[in-house]
C-alpha positions in Angstrom: 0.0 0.0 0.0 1.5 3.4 -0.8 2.0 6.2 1.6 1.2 9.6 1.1 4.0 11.9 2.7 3.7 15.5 2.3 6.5 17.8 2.9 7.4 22.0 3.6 10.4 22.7 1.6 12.8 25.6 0.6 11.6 26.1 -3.5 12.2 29.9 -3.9 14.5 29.0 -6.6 14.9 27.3 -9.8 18.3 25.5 -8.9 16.7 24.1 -5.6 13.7 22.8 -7.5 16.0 20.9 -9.9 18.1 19.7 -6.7 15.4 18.2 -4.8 13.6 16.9 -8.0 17.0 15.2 -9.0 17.2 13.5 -5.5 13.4 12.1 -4.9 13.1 10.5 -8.3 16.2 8.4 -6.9 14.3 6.9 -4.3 13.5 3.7 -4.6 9.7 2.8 -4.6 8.4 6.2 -5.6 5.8 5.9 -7.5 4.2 9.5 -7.9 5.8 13.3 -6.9 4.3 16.7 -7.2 5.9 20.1 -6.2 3.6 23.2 -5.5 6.3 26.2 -5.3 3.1 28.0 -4.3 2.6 26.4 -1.1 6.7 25.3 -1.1 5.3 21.9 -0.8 6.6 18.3 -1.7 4.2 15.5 -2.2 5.6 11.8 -2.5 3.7 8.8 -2.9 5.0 5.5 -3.1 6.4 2.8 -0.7 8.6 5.4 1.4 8.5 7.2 5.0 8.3 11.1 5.4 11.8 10.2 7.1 13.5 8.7 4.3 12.4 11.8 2.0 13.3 13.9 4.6 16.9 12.3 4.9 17.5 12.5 1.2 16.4 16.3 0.9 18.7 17.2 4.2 21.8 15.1 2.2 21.4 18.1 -0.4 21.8 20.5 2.1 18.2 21.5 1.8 15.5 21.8 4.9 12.5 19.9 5.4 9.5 19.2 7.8 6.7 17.2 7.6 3.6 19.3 6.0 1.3 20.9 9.2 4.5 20.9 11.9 5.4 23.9 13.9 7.9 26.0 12.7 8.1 26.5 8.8 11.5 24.5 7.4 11.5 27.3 4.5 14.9 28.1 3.7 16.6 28.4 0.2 
């Protein structure tokens, strides 16, 4: 069964979009992403944790909280 695991993320820029894109679709058992640069959000569904996607987006040097936790994540 796949989870849904919504994310905050840093996407004021071009370059970080294309970083974070490039590291989720290298997860392994992803089978759906979406990005909102509107509402800086990262959706991932698929046979992953909001950990693991979390991990990977920290390993780029970008930050990231799960979607409705205290305290906004949103840097560039």
């Amino acid at each position: 069964m796949a989870n849904v695991v919504e994310l905050k993320v840093g996407l004021h820029c071009d370059e970080c979009i294309k970083k974070i894109l490039k590291a989720i679709k290298k997860i392994q058992d992803i089978e759906t992403y979406d990005i909102d640069t509107q509402l800086n959000k990262v959706t991932v569904t698929g046979n992953v944790s909001s950990e693991e996607v979390i991990r990977v987006i920290h390993k780029i040097g970008k930050t990231a909280t799960t979607w409705g936790a205290e305290g906004d994540g949103v840097t560039c």
